[in-house]
Backbone as a printed PyTorch tensor [residue, N CA C, xyz], in Angstrom:
tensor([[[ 47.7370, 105.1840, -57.1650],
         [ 48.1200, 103.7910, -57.0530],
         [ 49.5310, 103.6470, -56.5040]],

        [[ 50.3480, 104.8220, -57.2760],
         [ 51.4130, 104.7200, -56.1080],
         [ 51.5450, 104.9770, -54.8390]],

        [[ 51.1800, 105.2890, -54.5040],
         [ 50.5960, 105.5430, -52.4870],
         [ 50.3080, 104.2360, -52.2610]],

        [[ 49.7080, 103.2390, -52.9200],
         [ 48.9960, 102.2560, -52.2710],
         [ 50.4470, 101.2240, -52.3250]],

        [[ 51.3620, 101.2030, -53.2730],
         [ 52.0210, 100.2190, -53.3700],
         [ 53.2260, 100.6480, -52.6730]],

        [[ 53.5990, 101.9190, -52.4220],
         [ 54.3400, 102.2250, -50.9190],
         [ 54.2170, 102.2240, -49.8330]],

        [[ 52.8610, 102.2420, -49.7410],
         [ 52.1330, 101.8280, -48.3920],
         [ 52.6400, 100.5180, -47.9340]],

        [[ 51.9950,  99.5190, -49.1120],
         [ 52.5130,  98.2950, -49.2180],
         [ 53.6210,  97.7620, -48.6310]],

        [[ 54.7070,  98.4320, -49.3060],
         [ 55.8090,  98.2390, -49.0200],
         [ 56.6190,  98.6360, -47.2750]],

        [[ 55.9430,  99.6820, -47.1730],
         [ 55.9730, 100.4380, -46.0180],
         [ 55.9860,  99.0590, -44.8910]],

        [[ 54.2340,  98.4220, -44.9440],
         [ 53.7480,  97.8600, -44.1070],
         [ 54.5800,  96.4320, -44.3840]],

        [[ 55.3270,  95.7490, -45.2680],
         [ 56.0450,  95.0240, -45.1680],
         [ 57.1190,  94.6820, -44.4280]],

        [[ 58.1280,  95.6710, -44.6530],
         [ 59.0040,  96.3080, -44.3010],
         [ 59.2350,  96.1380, -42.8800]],

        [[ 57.6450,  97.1250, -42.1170],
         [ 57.7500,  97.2310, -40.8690],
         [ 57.5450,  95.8290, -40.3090]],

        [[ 56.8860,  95.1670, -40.6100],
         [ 56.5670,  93.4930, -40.2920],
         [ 57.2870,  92.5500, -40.2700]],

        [[ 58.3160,  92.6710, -41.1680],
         [ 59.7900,  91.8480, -41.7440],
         [ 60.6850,  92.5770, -40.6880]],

        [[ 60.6870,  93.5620, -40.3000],
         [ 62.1770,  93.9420, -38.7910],
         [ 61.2650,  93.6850, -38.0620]],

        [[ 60.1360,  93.1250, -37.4280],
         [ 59.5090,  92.7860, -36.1530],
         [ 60.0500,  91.0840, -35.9440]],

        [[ 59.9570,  90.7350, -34.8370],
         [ 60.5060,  89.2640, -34.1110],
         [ 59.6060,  88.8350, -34.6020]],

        [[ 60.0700,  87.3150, -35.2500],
         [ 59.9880,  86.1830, -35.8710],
         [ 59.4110,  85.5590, -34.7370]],

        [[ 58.0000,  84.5860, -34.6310],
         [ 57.8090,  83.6770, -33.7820],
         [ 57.6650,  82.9200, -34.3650]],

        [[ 57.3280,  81.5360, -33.7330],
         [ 56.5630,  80.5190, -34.6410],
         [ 55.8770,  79.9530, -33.5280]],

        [[ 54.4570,  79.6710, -34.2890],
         [ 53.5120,  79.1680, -33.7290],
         [ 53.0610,  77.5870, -34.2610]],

        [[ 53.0730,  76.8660, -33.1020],
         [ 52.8310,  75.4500, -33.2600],
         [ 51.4820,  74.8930, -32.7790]],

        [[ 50.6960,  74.1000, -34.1390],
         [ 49.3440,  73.8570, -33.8890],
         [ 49.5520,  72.5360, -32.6840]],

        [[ 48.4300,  71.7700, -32.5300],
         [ 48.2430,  71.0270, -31.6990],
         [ 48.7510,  69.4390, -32.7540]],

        [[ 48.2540,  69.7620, -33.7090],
         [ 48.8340,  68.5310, -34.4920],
         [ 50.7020,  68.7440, -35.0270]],

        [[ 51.3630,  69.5700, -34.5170],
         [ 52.9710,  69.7600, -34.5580],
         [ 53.0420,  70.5020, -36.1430]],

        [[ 51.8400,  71.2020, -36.5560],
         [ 52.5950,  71.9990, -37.6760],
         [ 52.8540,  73.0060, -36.8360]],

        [[ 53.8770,  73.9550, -37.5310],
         [ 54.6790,  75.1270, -37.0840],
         [ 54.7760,  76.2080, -38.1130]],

        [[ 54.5010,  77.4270, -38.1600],
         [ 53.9440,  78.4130, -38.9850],
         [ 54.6170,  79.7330, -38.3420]],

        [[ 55.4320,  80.4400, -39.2300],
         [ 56.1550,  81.8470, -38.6950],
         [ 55.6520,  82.5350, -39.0500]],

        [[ 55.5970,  83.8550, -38.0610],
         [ 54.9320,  85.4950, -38.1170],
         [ 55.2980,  86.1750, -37.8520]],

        [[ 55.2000,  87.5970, -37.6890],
         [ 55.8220,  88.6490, -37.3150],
         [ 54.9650,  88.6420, -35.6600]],

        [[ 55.3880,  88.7700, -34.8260],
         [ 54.9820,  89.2480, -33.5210],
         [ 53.8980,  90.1220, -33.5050]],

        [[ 54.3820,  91.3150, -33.6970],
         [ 53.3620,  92.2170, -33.8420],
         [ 52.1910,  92.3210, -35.0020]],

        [[ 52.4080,  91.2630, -35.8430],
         [ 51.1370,  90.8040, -37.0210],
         [ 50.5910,  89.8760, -35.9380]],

        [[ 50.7660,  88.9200, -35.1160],
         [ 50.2830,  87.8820, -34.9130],
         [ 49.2820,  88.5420, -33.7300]],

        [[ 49.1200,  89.5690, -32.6740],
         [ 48.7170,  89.9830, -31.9480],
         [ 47.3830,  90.9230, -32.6330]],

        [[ 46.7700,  90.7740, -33.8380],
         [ 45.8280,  91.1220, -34.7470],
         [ 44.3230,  90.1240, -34.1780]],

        [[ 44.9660,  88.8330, -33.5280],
         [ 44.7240,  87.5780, -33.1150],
         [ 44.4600,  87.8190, -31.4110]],

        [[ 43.4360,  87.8350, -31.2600],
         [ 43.0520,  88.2940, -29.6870],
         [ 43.5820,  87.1030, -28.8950]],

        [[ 43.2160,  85.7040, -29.3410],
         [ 43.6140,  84.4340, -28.9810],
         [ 45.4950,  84.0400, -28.4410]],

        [[ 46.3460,  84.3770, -29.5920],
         [ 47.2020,  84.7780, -29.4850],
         [ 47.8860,  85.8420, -28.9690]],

        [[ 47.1250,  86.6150, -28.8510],
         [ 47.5950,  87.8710, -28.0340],
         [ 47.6900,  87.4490, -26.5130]],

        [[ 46.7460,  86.6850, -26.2700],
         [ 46.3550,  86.3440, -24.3880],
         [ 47.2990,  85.7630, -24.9280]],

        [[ 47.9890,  84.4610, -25.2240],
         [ 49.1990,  83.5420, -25.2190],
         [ 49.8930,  83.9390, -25.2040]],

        [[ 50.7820,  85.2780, -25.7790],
         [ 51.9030,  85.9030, -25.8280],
         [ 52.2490,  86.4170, -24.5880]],

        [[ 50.3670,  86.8400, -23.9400],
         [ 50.5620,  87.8610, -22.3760],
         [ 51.0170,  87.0790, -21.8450]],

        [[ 49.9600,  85.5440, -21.6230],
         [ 50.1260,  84.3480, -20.4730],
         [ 51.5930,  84.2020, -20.3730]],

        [[ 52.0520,  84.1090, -21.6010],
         [ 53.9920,  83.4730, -21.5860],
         [ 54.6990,  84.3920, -21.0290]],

        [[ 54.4300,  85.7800, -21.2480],
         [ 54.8480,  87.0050, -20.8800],
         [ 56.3980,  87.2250, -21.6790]],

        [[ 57.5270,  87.7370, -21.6720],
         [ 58.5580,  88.0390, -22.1240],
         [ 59.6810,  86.9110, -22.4010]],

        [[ 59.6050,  86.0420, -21.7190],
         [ 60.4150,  85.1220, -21.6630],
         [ 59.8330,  83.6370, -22.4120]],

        [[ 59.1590,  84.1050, -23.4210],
         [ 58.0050,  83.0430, -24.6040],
         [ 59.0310,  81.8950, -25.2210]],

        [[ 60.0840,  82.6060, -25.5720],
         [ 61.0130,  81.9860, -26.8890],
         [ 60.3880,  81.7600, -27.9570]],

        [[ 60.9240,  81.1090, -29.3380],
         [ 60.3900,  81.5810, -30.5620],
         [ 59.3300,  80.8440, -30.5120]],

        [[ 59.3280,  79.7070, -29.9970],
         [ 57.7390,  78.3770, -30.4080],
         [ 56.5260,  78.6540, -29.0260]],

        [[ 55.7800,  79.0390, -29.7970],
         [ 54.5110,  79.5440, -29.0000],
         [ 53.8290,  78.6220, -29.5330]],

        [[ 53.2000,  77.8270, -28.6920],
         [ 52.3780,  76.4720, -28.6230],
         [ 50.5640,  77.1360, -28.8500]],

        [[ 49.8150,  76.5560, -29.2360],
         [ 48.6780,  77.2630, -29.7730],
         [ 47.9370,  76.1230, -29.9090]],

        [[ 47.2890,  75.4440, -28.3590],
         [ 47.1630,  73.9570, -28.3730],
         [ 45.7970,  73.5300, -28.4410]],

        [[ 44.7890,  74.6970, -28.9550],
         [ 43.1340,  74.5610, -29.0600],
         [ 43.0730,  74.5830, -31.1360]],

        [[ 43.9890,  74.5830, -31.6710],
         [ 44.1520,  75.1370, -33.1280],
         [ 44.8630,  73.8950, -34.2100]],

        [[ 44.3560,  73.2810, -34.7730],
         [ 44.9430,  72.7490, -36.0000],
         [ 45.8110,  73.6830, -36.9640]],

        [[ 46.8400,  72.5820, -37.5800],
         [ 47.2540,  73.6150, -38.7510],
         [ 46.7220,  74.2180, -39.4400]],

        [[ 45.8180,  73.3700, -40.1520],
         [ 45.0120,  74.2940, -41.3550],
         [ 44.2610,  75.0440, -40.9250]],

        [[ 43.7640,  75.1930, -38.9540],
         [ 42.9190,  76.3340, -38.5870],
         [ 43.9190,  77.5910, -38.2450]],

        [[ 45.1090,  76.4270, -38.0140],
         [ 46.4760,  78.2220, -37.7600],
         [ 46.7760,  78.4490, -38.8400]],

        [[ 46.7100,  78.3300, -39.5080],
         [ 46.7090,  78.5770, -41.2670],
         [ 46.2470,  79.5790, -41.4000]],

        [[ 45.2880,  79.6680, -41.3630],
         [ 43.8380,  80.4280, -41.5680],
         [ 44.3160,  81.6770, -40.6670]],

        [[ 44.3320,  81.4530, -39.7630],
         [ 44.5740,  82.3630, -38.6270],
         [ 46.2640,  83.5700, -39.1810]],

        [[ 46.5530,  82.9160, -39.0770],
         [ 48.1830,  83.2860, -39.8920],
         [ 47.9810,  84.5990, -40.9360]],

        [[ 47.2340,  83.4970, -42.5120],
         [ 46.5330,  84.3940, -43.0220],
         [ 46.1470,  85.7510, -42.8150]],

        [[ 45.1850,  85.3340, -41.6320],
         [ 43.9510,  86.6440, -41.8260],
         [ 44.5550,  87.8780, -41.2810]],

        [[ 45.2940,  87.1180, -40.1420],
         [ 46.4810,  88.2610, -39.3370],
         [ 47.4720,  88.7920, -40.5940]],

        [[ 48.0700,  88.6430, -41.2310],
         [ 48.8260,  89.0420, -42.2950],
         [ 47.8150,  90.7200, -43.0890]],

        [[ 46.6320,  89.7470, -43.9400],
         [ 45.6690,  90.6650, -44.2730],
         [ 45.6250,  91.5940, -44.0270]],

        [[ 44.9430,  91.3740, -42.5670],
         [ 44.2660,  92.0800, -41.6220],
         [ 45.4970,  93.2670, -41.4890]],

        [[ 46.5100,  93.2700, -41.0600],
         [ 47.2060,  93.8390, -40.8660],
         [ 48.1580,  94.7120, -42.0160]],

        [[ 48.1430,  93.8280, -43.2360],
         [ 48.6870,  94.9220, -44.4410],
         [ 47.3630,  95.8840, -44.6030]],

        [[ 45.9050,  95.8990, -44.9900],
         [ 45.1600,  96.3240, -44.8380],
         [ 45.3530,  97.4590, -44.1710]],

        [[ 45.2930,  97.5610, -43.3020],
         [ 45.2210,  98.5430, -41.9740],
         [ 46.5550,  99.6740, -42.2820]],

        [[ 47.4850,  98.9720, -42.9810],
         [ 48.9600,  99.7910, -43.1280],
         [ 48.4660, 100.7140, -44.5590]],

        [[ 47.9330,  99.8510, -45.7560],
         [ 47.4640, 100.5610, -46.9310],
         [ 46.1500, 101.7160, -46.6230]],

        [[ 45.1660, 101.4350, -45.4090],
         [ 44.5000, 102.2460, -44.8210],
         [ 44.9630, 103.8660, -43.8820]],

        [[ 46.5690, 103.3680, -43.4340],
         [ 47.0250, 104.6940, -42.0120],
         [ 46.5570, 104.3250, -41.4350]],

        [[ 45.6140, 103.6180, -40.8350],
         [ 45.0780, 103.4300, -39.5610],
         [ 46.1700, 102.6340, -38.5200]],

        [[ 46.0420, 102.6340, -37.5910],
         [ 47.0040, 101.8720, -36.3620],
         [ 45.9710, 100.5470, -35.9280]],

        [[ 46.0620,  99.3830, -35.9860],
         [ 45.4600,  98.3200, -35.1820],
         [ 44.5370,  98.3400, -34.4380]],

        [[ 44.6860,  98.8810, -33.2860],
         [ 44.2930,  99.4120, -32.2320],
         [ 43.0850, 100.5650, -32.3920]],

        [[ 43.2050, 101.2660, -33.0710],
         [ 42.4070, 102.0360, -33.1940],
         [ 41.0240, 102.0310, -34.0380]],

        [[ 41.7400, 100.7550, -34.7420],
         [ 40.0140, 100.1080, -36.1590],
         [ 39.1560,  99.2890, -35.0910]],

        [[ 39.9070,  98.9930, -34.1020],
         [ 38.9210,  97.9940, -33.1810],
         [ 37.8780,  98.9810, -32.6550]],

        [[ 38.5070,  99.8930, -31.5320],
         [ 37.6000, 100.4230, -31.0620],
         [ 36.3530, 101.6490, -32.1930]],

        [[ 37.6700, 101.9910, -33.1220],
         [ 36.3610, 102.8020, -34.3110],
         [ 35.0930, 101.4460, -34.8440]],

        [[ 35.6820, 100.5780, -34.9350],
         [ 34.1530,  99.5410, -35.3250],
         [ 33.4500,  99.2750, -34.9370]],

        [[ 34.0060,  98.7740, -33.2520],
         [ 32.9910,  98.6080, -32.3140],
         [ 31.9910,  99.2940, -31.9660]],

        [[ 32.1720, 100.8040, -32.4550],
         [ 31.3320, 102.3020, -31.7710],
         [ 30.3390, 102.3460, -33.3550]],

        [[ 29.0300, 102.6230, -33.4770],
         [ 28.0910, 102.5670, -34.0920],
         [ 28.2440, 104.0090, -34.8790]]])
């Protein structure tokens, strides 16, 4: 159990020194993430590409309500401590799931 709650911590950690964005629904709520949590989000990921480097912190997310970027926010968080308490890398649970 201690492995799991250093893990924990681990995957916090790394998420908390990643760039701060904030993402703004279509109805003007505004919701902060870690960058690299938020790209868990295929949707967001194309938005980050489309903007490319020069995004600044408010990334507009204009097909999404709050309470659906809510949700979204969420699952990316999850999704992503998950994966840190697992060792696995992001990237690599996609394509292991996809394959039968």
């Amino acid at each position: 159990m201690a492995s799991s709650s250093s893990a924990a911590a681990a995957a916090s950690s790394a998420s908390s020194s990643s760039k701060k964005i904030t993402l703004e629904s279509c109805d003007k709520i505004f919701l902060e993430i870690s960058e690299n949590v938020s790209v868990q989000s295929l949707k967001i990921k194309k938005i980050l590409e489309d903007l490319g480097d020069n995004h600044g912190d408010k990334i507009p997310v204009p097909n999404a309500t709050g309470s659906t970027l809510g949700k979204i926010v969420e699952y990316c968080n999850k999704y992503h401590a998950d994966l840190a308490l697992d060792g696995i890398p992001p990237r690599e649970v996609n394509s292991r799931t996809l394959k039968p």
